[in-house]
Every structure is written in structure tokens, then in C-alpha cells.
SEDRENMI-106624 format. One record per residue (C-alpha): x, y, z. Coordinates in steps of 0.1 Angstrom, whole numbers, plus 5000, padded with zeros to 4 digits. Layout:
% SEDRENMI-106624
XYZ/...
***
This chain:
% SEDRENMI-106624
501549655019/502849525057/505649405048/506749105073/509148805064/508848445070/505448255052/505748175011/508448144988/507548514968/510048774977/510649114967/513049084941/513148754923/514848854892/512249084869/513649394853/510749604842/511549914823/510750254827/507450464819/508450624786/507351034788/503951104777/502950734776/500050664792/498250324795/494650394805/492650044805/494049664800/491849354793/493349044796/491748684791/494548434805/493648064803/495647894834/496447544847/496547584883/498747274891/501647424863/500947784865/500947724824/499348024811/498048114774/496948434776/496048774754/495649144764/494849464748/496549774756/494550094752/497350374750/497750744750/500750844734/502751134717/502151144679/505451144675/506250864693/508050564670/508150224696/505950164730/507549984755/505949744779/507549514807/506649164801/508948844817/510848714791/510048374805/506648454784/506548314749/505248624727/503248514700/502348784683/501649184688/498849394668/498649764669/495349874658/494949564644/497449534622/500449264632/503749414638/507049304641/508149314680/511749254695/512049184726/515449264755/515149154786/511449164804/510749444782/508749424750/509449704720/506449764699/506649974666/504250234654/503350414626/501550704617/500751034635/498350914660/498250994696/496650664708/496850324697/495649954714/498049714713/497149314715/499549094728/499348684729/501848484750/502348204771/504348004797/505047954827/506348284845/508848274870/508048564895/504348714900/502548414897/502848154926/501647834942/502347814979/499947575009/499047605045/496847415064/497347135034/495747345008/497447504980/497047874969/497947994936/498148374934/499648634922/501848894935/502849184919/505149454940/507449624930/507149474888/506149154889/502949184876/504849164841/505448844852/501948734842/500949064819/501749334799/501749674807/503749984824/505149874855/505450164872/503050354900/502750664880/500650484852/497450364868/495150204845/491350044846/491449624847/489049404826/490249004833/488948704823/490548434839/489948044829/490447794851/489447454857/485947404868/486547334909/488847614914/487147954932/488648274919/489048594936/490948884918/491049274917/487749444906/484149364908/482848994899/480549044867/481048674852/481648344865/480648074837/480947704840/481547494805/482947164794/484847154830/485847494832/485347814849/485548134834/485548434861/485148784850/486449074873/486249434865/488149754877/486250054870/488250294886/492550304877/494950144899/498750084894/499749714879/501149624908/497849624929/496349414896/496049074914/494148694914/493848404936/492648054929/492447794957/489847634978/487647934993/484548005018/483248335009/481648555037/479548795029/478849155045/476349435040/478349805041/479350105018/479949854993/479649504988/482049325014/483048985002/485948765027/487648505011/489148225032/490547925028/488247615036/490247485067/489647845085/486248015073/484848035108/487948325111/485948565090/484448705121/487848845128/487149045100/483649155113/484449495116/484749595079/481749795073/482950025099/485950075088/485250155053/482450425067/485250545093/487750615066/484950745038/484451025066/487951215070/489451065036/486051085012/484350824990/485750494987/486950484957/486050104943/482749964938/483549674958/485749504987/487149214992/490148985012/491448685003/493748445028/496848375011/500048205023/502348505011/505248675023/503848965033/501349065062/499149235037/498949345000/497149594992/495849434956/493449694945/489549614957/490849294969/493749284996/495548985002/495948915040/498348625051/496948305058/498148235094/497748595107/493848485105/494048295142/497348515155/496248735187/498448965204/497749115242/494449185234/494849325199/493449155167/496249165141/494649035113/491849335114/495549615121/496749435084/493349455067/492749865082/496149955066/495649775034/491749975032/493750275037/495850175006/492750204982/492750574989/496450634996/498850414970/495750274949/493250594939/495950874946/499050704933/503050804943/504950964911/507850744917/509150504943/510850784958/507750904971/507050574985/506050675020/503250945009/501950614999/503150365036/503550645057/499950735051/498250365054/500450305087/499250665100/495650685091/495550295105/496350485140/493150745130/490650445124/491450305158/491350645174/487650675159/486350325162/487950275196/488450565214/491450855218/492950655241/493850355215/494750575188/497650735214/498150405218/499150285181/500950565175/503250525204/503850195185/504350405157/507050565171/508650335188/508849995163/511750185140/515550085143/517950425152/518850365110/515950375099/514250675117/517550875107/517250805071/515851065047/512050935041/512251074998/515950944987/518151154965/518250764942/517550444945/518750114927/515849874931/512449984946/513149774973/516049944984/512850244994/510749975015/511749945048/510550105084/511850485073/508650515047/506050325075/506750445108/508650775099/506150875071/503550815094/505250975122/505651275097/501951235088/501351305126/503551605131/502051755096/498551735114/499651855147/501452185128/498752285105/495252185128/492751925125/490552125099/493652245072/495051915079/492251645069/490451945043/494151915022/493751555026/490651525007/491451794984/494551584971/492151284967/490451504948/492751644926/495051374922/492551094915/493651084877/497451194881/500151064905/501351254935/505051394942/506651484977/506651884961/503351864954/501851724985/503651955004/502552224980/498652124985/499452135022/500852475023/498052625000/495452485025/496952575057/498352925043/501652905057/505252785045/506252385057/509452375040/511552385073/510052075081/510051905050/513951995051/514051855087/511451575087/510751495054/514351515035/516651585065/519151295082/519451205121/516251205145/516651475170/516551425209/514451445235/516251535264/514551485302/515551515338/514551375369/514351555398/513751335425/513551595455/510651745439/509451425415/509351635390/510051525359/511551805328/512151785290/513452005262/513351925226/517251965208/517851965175/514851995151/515952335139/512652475158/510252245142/508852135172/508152445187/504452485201/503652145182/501351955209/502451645208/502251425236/504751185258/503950905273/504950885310/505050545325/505750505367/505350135380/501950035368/500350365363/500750575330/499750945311/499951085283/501451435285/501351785267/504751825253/504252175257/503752125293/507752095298/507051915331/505151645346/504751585382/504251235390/503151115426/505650825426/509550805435/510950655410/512450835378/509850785351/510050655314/509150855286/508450775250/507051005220/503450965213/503750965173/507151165168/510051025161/512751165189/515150965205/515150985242/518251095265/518451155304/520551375322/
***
């Protein structure tokens, strides 16, 4: 996710309450057939739950809105009494077994997840799920530590184009109706589980996979902005390994945030489509980070919210990798200097794993972008370009099937570099404050001086790089260097390429 403000009427928190993953519970694969009237957001809907689960387990608990009518529940076929408190909803079991599917029907009309919002004078309805509000239009456990495979049928009426998460394998057309099959062979958390229905132009690409754009009638000849998707998909394949869905998509949508990062299918805010920004294309910056997300925060999952930014921190710092590939060394230095230097004093001096949290989005904010990618950065820069990216796509590897924790990132890190990161992660990664960069002018000389203070030695030999600016020229800089000699007389400014320091003169 790019999380910006000011487009849509979806928000963060608008009221839903999901509850817990219960130990040992494990949803593995949802199908869902929802029947929705796009002008009410009326839904009648069923989904089966296939579920691993301790034998000795007496009630499964899923989040579901209670703005949603259940009508009934079936466990293994069988109809069951259900109780419901709150957006969760308690099913009973019985017997010894250690996996059971669970059918729910409902309907109404939710109140968060599901959404109608227009620009340009056409109306979207879509869905939007982060943190929990995918219970807002479906069963399941909201949580990213319980990824699951998709199968949804959605039913609509006949003029409406669909988009949603997962490969297209059905889209029927019957008494006035459309029914549009999407498929997600490969897990994702609920939250990345997403549809859109509005009036679109698809684009179609050749690449890895197949690329499909979505946009909204009013602005299809954007979709070049878009153009360089293919290369992006091979640029990341390289350093992070296979893609991990069979397919791509975006879809335009006039949401809240910049991007989502709904698995296979991003949603990419409708008016950053025709946005420019000295030269930049801000529309492709969105659609790199949320690519990044199917490999970081979709296919290797965080094992709580507290380890948001192994999730954010990566998409925001492997954006910066992308451009550095596709464009050149030069704009890579470039984004990552931005990196660095769009994060408040707060937020770079706040822990990037919490001790707790109240609400998930207490966790999203610039700390787990900017800082985790910062931290991503000084990682690479410690342990070397080979132990760095070869840990990287071990960790895809290993953690394609099971979520990923702060301890054991760091762990898979260690084992591949052979060496001990946990003064770091005590300084960097769990630590408060942002240390300083301290540097003096000598203007006699024009010579220019730094020193590191306070990182508790983490810095040391790390070559990172400044960025020196005099007048209208610029450099980038060894760190290590300690001085710079630039031919100018006035007293240069100096930023961190990619490290978060805050900078003092003497």
C-alpha cells in the first residue's frame, strides 16, 4: 500500500472489529459466489471455508461485519447453530477431526470494505480491505498471518466489467447478468482479496505473465503510463525470484490510497493516472511498489502488524532497486535520497517493530516506509550485495507457505551473511532517536568534514553515500571518505543517500 489522503470516502478505520487468528487455525482456500447490485452494494452471497484445525478444537472463529445477515452455517455439511458478537462469527464443532469446511450464507449491505465512489462522472464500486475490512463483504481470518487461495464468483448485472484478485477463468452472460470467475492459485492474506466493477478499457500487455490494465473509460489512452510493466516484473523476477501469481493486473479506482496492493490485481488511484512530477511518472513509482508487494506482504506474508515494515519497508526500498536497474545508478541514488529525506523527525525516531499496538493503523505511518526501507538499505550495505539479495530469495523461499517475524528475518540474514546483526537491529530496527550526522565547513580550505555520532558503531565502514549539493552542481559521496573537497565557496548541503541521520553543522 502508498498510503496518501485526500480522494474517496474509504478510510482506514471505519468501524470493523475483526477478531484474532485463533492458534493452530489455519484457513487454506475460500470460495465465495456473491450476487451484487452495484447501485446498493446489496449483496447475497455464500462461501466455503476449508480449515485446518486442532482436533481438539470446540468453536472456529471468523470475522464477518455484523451488518451481514447470517443465514445459516454448515460444517461438513451438516447445519449448525452459530452465535454471533460483534463482527465475529462463532462456529461449533464436533468430533476429533483436524479439518473441517465451513459454508456460510449471508446478505446485506456492508458498511466498510465494499464502496462506491466516481471521478471523471463515472462511478466505481470496489472493494477495500486493509487492515480487516474484507470481513466486510466475506468470511474468513482477518489477519496477515493466515494467507489463504481465493475461488470468487461474482454476479453482477450484465453491463458492468469486473476486475478482481486472481486469474479470469469465467465470465458468462445470462438473462442480463454477468457472472465473472477469478481464481488465486497461490495464498494471499484477506486483505489483498479484492474486486472492482465500473466502466473499464482493458489494455493488454505481453510479459512474464499476462499483463491486463484496467482503466476507466474517460482515461484509457493513460495506460501507456503504465507501459513499462513487463520490465518491471522481469526486473524484480531477477534479484527477488519468480513472480509469484499467474497473472497481473491494475485497476483505476477513486480510493484513498495511492496504491493497494490487492493480490494479482493492485488498485492504483484514479487521478494519479495523468499526475506528473519534475520529470517523474508517479503513477508507474505507485504501481512498482505495489508489484514489489506480491513478493514482499502478498507471497511472503508479516506474522503480525508489528512486523509491518518487513512488509512497507521492503516495497518502498526495492521500488528504489527497480529504478536503479531500469534507469540507471544514478536514479536509484536518487529515490533513495527521497527515501531518506520524506520522513518527519517523529517518525524516523520511532521504533520501526512496536513493543504493542491498539489498532493496525496505529503501525502505518512513514516509520515502516521510509525507515524500513532505509533499514533495508543499511542491511545491504552491512552484509554485501551477494549475502544480501541470496537471504532475500532464500526467505521467499522458505517462507512462501508460513508468515515472517522481525526474529526470523534477521535470523535468515545472519545465517547467510555469517555474522551477528543484532547491534543493529537494537539500534535500527527496535532502538528510538535517529542519530546525527555531524559536518564542518572549512572555508579556508573548502573543505568540507563529517563524522557519524551516535549509532553505537553501526555505521562504521558502512559505505553509504551523501549527497553534496553547491549552487547548481551536485555528488554523491563515500561516507567513508570523511571529506569532500568541493571547488566552490560556499558551505555545501549535505543529505544521507538512503540512511536515516539527521544532519547538524558546526
Amino acid at each position: 500500500m502508498v498510503a496518501v489522503g485526500g480522494c474517496g470516502e474509504s478510510a482506514v478505520d471505519d468501524g470493523v472489529e475483526a477478531p484474532r487468528p485463533q492458534p493452530g487455525v489455519d484457513v487454506w482456500h475460500v470460495r465465495a459466489d456473491i450476487t451484487l447490485d452495484p447501485a446498493t452494494r446489496q449483496l447475497d452471497a455464500t462461501a466455503a471455508l476449508d480449515v485446518v484445525h486442532p482436533d481438539t478444537l470446540g468453536r472456529l472463529v471468523f470475522g464477518l461485519e455484523d451488518a451481514l445477515e447470517v443465514v445459516t452455517v454448515r460444517v461438513d455439511g451438516e447445519t449448525v447453530l452459530f452465535w454471533r458478537e460483534g463482527d465475529a462469527l462463532d462456529v461449533p464443532l464436533a468430533g476429533a477431526d483436524d479439518s473441517s469446511r465451513v459454508e456460510v450464507a449471508y446478505r446485506g449491505v456492508p458498511e466498510a470494505g465494499l464502496y462506491a465512489d466516481a471521478f471523471a462522472g463515472q462511478t466505481v464500486v470496489y472493494t477495500d480491505g486493509w487492515p480487516d475490512r474484507t470481513a466486510g463483504w466475506l468470511p474468513a481470518v482477518h489477519h496477515p498471518s493466515d494467507p489463504a487461495t481465493l475461488d470468487l464468483t461474482l454476479d453482477v448485472p450484465e453491463a458492468a466489467e469486473v476486475v478482481a484478485s486472481g486469474r479470469a477463468v469465467g465470465d458468462s452472460l445470462a438473462n442480463g447478468r454477468r457472472r465473472a470467475r477469478f481464481v488465486l492459485d497461490e495464498p494471499a492474506p484477506p486483505y489483498t482479496w479484492a474486486f472492482a466493477i465500473g466502466d473499464f478499457t482493458v489494455t493488454e500487455q505481453d510479459g512474464p505473465v499476462p499483463i491486463r490494465h484496467a482503466l476507466l473509460a474517460a482515461d484509457a489512452h493513460l495506460a501507456s503510463r503504465l507501459g513499462r510493466t513487463p520490465e518491471i516484473l522481469e526486473t524484480l523476477a531477477d534479484f527477488l525470484g519468480r513472480y509469484p501469481y499467474e497473472t497481473y493486473a491494475t485497476v483505476q479506482v477513486p480510493m484513498a490510497y495511492a496504491g493497494m496492493e490487492n493480490a494479482a490485481a493492485p488498485f492504483l488511484r484514479a487521478e494519479l493516472y495523468g499526475a506528473t512530477a519534475e520529470g517523474r511518472n508517479p503513477i508507474e513509482e505507485v504501481n512498482v511498489h505495489e508489484i514489489v508487494h506480491q513478493w514482499w506482504g502478498n507471497a511472503v506474508v508479516p506474522d503480525d502488524w508489528r512486523d509491518l515494515w518487513l512488509s512497507e519497508g521492503a516495497a518502498t526500498y526495492f521500488t528504489t532497486e527497480v529504478y536503479a536497474r531500469l534507469d540507471g545508478p544514478t536514479a536509484g541514488r536518487r529515490f533513495r535520497t527521497l527515501m531518506s529525506r520524506e520522513i518527519s523527525a517523529r517518525d524516523a525516531a520511532r521504533p520501526l517493530v512496536p513493543q504493542s499496538y491498539d489498532d493496525p493503523g496505529d503501525v502505518l505511518s512513514a516509520t515502516v516506509y521510509q525507515k524500513g526501507g532505509a533499514v533495508f538499505h543499511l542491511i545491504r550495505l552491512t552484509i554485501g550485495d551477494t549475502a544480501f539479495f541470496e537471504a532475500i530469495r532464500q526467505i521467499q523461499r522458505d517462507y512462501a507457505d508460513r508468515p515472517l517475524s522481525t526474529d526470523e528475518f534477521r535470523a535468515a540474514l545472519e545465517a547467510e551473511a555469517d555474522r551477528d546483526l543484532g547491534p543493529l537491529f537494537e539500534r535500527w530496527v527496535y532502538g528510538e532517536g535517529v542519530p546525527t550526522l555531524r559536518t564542518r565547513w572549512d572555508e579556508s580550505t573548502r573543505t568540507l568534514s563529517w563524522s557519524v555520532e551516535g549509532d553505537g558503531g553501526t555505521l562504521a565502514g558502512v559505505p553509504f553515500e551523501l549527497y553534496v549539493r553547491q549552487g547548481d552542481q551536485s555528488w554523491f559521496v563515500p561516507a567513508t571518505d570523511g571529506v569532500f573537497s568541493p571547488p566552490g565557496d560556499a558551505r555545501p548541503a549535505v543529505e544521507p543517500v538512503g540512511v536515516l541521520l539527521t544532519v547538524e553543522r558546526d
